[in-house]
FILO-648245 format. One record per residue (C-alpha): x, y, z; residue in one letter. Coordinates in steps of 0.5 Angstrom, whole numbers, plus 500, padded with zeros to 3 digits. Example, Ala and Ser with C-alpha at 12.3 -4.5 7.8 and 13.67 -1.06 7.14 Angstrom:
% residues 2
 east north  up code
  525   491 516    A
  527   498 514    S
//
This chain:
% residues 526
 east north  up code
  813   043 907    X
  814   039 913    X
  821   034 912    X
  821   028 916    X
  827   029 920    X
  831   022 921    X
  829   020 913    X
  829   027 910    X
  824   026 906    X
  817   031 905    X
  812   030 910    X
  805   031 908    X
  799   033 913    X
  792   033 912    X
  787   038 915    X
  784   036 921    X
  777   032 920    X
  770   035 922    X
  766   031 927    X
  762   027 924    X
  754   030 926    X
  750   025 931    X
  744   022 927    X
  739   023 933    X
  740   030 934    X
  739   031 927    X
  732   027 928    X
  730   031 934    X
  731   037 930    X
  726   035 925    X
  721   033 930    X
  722   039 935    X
  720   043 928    X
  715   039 926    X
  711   037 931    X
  704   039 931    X
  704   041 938    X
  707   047 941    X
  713   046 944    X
  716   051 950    X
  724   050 954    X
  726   056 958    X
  725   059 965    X
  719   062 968    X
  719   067 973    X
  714   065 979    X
  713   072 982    X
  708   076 981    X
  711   082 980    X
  716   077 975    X
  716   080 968    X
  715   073 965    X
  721   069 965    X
  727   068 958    X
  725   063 953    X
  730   058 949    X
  727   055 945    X
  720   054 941    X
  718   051 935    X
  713   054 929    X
  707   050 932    X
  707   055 939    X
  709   061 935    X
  703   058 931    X
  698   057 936    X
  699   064 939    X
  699   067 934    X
  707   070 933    X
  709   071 926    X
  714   065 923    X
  721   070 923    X
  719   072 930    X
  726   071 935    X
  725   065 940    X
  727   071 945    X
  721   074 943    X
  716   069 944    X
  713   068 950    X
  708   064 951    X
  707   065 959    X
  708   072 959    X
  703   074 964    X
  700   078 959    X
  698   072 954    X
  693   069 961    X
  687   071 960    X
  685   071 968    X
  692   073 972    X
  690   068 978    X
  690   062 973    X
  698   064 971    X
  700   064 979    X
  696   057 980    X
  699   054 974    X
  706   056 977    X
  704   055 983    X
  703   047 980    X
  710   047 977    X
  713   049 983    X
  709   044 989    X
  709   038 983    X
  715   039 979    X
  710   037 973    X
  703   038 970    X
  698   034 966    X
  693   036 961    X
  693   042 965    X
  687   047 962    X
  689   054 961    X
  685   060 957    X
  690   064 953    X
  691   070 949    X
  694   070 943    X
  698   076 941    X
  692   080 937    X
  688   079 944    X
  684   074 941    X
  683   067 945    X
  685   061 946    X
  684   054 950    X
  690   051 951    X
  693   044 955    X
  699   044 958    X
  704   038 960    X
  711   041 962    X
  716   038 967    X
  720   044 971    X
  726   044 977    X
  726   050 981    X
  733   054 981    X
  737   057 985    X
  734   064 984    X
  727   061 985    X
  727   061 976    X
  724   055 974    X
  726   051 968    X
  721   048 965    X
  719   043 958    X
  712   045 956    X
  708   041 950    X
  702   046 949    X
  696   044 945    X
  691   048 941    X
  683   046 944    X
  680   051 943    X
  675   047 938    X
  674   042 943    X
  673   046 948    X
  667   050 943    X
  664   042 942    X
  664   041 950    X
  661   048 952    X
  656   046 946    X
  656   039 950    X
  654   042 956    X
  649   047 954    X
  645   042 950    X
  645   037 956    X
  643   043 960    X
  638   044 956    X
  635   037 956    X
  635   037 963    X
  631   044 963    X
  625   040 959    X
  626   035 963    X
  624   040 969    X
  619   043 965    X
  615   036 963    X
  614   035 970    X
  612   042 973    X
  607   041 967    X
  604   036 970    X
  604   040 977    X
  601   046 974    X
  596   042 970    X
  593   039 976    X
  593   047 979    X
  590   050 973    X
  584   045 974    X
  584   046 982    X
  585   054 981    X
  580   054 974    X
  573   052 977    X
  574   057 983    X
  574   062 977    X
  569   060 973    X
  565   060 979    X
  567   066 981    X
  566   069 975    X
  559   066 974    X
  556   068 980    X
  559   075 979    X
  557   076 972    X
  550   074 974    X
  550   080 979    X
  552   085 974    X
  546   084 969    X
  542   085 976    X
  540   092 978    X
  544   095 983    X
  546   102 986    X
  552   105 984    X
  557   102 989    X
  555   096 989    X
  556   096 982    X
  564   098 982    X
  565   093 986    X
  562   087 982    X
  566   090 975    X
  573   090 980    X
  571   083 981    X
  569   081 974    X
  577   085 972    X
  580   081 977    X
  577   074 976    X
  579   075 969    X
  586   077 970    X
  587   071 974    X
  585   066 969    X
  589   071 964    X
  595   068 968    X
  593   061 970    X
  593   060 962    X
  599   064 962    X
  603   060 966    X
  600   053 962    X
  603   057 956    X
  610   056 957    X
  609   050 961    X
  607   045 957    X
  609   043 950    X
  603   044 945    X
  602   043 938    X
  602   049 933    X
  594   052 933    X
  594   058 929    X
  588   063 929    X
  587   070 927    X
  590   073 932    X
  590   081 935    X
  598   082 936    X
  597   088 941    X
  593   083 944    X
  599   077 945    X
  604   083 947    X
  600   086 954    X
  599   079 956    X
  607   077 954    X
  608   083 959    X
  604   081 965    X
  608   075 966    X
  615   080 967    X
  611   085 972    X
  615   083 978    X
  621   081 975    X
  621   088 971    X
  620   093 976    X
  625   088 981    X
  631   090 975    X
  629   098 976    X
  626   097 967    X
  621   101 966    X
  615   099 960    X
  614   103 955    X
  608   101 949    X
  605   105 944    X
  601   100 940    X
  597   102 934    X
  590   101 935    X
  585   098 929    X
  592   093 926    X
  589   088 922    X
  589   081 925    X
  594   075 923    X
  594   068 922    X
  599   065 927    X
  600   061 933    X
  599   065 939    X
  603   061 943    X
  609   062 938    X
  608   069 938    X
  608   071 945    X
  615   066 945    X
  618   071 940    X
  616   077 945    X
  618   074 951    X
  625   072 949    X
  627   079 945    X
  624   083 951    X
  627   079 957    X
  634   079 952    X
  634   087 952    X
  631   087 960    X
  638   083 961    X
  642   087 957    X
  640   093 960    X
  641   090 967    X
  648   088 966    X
  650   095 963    X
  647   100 968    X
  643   097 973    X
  636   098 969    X
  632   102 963    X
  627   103 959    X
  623   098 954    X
  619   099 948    X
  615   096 945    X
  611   099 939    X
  607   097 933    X
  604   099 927    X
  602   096 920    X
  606   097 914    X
  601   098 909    X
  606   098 903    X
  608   090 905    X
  601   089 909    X
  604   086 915    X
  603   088 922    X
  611   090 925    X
  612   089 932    X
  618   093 935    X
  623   091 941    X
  627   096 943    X
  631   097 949    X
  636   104 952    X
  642   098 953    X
  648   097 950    X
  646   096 944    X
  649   090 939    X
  657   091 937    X
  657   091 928    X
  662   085 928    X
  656   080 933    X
  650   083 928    X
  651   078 923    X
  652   072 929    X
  646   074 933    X
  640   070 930    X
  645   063 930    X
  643   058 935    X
  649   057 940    X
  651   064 939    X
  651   068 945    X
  655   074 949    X
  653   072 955    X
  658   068 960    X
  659   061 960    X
  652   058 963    X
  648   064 964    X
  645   063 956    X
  644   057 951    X
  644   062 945    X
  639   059 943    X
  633   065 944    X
  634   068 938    X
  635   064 935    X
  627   061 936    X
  625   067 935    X
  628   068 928    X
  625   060 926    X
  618   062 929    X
  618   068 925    X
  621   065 919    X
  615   060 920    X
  610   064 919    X
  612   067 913    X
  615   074 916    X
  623   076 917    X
  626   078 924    X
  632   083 924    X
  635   088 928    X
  635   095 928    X
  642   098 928    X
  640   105 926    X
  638   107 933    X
  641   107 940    X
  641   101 944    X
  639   096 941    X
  632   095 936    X
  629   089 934    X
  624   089 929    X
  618   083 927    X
  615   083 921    X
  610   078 920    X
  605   078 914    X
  597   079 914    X
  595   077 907    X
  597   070 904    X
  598   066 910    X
  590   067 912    X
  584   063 912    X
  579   066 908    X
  572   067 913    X
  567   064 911    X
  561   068 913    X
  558   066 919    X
  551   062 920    X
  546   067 923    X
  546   066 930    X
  539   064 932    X
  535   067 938    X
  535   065 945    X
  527   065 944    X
  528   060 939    X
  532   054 943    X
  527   056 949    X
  525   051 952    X
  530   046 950    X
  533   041 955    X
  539   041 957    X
  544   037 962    X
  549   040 965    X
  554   035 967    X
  559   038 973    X
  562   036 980    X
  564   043 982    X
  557   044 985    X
  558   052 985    X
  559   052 978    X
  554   048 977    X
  549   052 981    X
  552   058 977    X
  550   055 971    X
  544   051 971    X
  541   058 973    X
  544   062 968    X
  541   057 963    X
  535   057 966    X
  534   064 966    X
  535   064 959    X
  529   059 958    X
  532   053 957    X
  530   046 962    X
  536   044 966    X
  538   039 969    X
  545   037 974    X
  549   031 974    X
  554   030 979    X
  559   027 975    X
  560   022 969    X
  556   016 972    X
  550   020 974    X
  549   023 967    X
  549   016 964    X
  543   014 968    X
  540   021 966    X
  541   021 959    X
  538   013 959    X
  531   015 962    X
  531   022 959    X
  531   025 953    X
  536   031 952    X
  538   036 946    X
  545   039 949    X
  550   037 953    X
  554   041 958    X
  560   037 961    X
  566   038 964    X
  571   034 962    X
  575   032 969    X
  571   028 973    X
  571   023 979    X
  569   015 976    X
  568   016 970    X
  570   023 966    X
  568   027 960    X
  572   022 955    X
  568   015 958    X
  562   019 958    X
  562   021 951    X
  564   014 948    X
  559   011 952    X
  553   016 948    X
  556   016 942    X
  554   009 943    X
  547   008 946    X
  545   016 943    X
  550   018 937    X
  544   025 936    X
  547   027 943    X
  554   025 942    X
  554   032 936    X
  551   036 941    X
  555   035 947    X
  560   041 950    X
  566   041 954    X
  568   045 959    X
  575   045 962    X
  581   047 966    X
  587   045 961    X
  587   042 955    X
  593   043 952    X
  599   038 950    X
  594   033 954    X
  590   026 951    X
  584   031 951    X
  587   035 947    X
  586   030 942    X
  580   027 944    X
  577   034 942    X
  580   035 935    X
  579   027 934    X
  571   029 936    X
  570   035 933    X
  566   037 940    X
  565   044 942    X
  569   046 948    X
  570   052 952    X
  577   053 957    X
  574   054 964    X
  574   060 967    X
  569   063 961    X
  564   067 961    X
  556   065 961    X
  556   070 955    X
  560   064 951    X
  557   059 954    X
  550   060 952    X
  553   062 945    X
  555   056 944    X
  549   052 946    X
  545   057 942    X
  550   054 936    X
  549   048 938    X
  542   048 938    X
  542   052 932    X
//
């Protein structure tokens, strides 16, 4: 023991005292562990060959956002690796910002975490640049992954606005070209088949079917084009599938033979029809057929599409199959695939949404849509039901001769002179007495000084058209206001089309057939 040396007397020493800790270092070592944001402090190497940089520190939240296992060394744990960016170039800009600005905001990055899976991540760091071209950098790093999602969703649904926004504006465009490009066909078609019922050497004969098939192929067309241009109302018929499938293919001809896809069909003749909106139908067929077009084209530059139908006798319902020599649908994506906004495209070029569609359609019409994972490519299989959802036929009312309505009047009511000339002798022919109006208010004066049993009348016409005629009869001739039939060049999604439900009028879409316009005055009259 130590002894004092002036009073000899034991000295006792105490052991020398612990610095005492710093309150806020104890603070921001809770906060650095507990923040709910990654925090990064070390050094970036900002050469492309660089093998990433050192880190110093890194709190639980970023070895959480990036997938790191809790016990992982700080040392190991490299969030900006070039290996955790998913685009290399966007690692070389973001050092590059570091180094011009000293500093980055906010700054959008799309990561990988350690599985591969990926993240969105926003940056805010602070760096200085070394001696060595090293830069030191304090990073806060946030998660944005989910919003990121919401804002891709943001903008698919805006794009999607926009696009019906497009699509009401060209239905308006091609509703008035539909009228103009209706009344030369139907005139066209008057004419020839009028030609076809006339004796006619063998030549000339080739010549007025070719004209006949071409006429009907470009109504087929014009009404296509309307299909999927203008909204309509769900209008469910007896349909023929075979019948919705060849005219679903017309419409992708040109693109199909431009991407190098080659069309298979093998359509079961005889099917049973089905109750359904044709409209919706062909919607379900386009989108599988243009989803496998892409597919294929994506993976190796074209392919073949199948499309087959048959009816399964077991379940009674017709089957339609969509298949495609593409790359086929991944397992994990299989039970993904008809959710709405789910797509494996690139960001913009899908909204997720046809699928989709085309489940809803199908469920909607008591049927079921899945996708094949028993073949190569990929195979989607249409089931919808014959039974159950169709209406009962009633036997239909004898249909009477023309030789029983000879001699009925009748006033054709059309400003398309060619037509109207077309028409009116093909009812005279058939022995009934006809007159023409021009328009509207011509058939007003001759239906106030004749007497007529049917009238025919387009629905589209200078001064007073199809609708103001019909009210203004209804009126003074309530008889010849149920007798009356429309012709016309586009009803759907218009006033006219509720004009003619609410009437119950009978009407025919131009371009038709005399054949249907003399069965419908023979019904008429009947």
């Amino acid at each position: 023991m130590p002894v004092d040396r002036y009073n000899r007397r034991p000295v006792t020493v105490k052991p020398p005292r612990k610095p005492a800790r710093d309150p806020r270092a104890t603070a921001l070592a809770r906060l650095f562990e507990a923040v709910r944001e990654g925090v990064f402090i070390g050094r970036l190497d900002a050469q492309a060959s660089g093998k990433g940089g050192a880190t110093v520190a890194v709190n639980p939240h970023l070895r959480s956002i990036f997938g790191y296992d809790p016990d992982t060394p700080e040392a190991k744990v490299a969030p900006f690796a070039p290996d955790r960016f998913a685009d290399p170039a966007a690692r070389l800009s973001f050092l590059e910002h570091l180094r011009a600005d000293g500093a980055v905001t906010d700054h959008l990055l799309r990561m990988r975490r350690v599985d591969d899976s990926p993240v969105w991540v926003e940056v805010t760091a602070l760096a200085v640049q070394g001696k060595t071209g090293a830069l030191r950098v304090d990073a806060l790093i946030r998660d944005v992954s989910a919003r990121k999602h919401l804002d891709d969703r943001s903008r698919d649904l805006y794009q999607q606005l926009l696009q019906a926004e497009k699509m009401a504006a060209l239905g308006q465009t091609i509703s008035g070209v539909a009228h103009e490009l209706n009344n030369p066909l139907a005139t066209i078609l008057s004419w020839t088949e009028r030609l076809a019922q006339k004796s006619l050497d063998d030549d000339i004969r080739r010549g007025v079917d070719v004209i006949l098939g071409e006429a009907d192929r470009a109504a087929r067309i014009v009404r296509n084009l309307l299909t999927f241009a203008r909204k309509r109302q769900s209008t469910r018929a007896m349909i023929d599938i075979n019948q919705v499938v060849t005219e679903t293919l017309a419409l992708r001809v040109h693109e199909q033979e431009a991407a190098n896809i080659v069309v298979e069909t093998t359509l079961a003749s005889g099917l049973p029809t089905i109750f359904a909106d044709a409209h919706q139908i062909q919607q379900v067929v386009l989108n599988l057929a243009m989803n496998a077009e892409q597919a294929m084209r994506a993976a190796h530059g074209g392919g073949t599409l199948t499309l087959r139908t048959w009816h399964d006798a077991e379940q009674d319902a017709v089957v339609l199959e969509v298949s495609d020599d593409g790359p086929g649908v991944p397992p994990d994506v299989r039970s993904k695939i008809f959710e709405p906004f789910f797509t494996t495209k690139q960001v913009g070029a899908g909204t997720g949404l046809g699928l989709a569609v085309a489940y809803a359609i199908a469920q909607e019409h008591g049927g079921e849509i899945r996708v094949d994972a028993a073949r190569r490519g990929a195979a989607f299989v249409v089931k919808l039901p014959v039974s159950g959802s169709a209406v009962a036929q009633r036997p239909k009312p004898a249909v009477p001769s023309m030789e029983a309505v000879r001699g009925a009047s009748v006033l054709v009511v059309e400003d398309e002179r060619a037509l109207a000339i077309a028409v009116t002798e093909a009812l005279t022919d058939a022995g009934l007495v006809v007159d023409h109006a021009g328009d509207g208010e011509e058939a007003l004066a001759r239906v106030r000084q004749k007497a007529y049993d049917v009238l025919v009348c387009d629905l589209k016409m200078p001064r007073v058209d199809g609708m103001t005629l019909y009210r203004a009869i209804a009126t003074t001739a309530p008889a010849l206001a149920r007798r009356v039939i429309f012709v016309t060049g586009d009803v759907a999604g218009t006033d006219a089309e509720r004009f003619l439900a609410d009437t119950g009028c009978r009407w025919l879409a131009k371009p038709f057939r005399l054949s249907d316009l003399l069965r419908a005055v023979r019904d008429t009259l009947g």
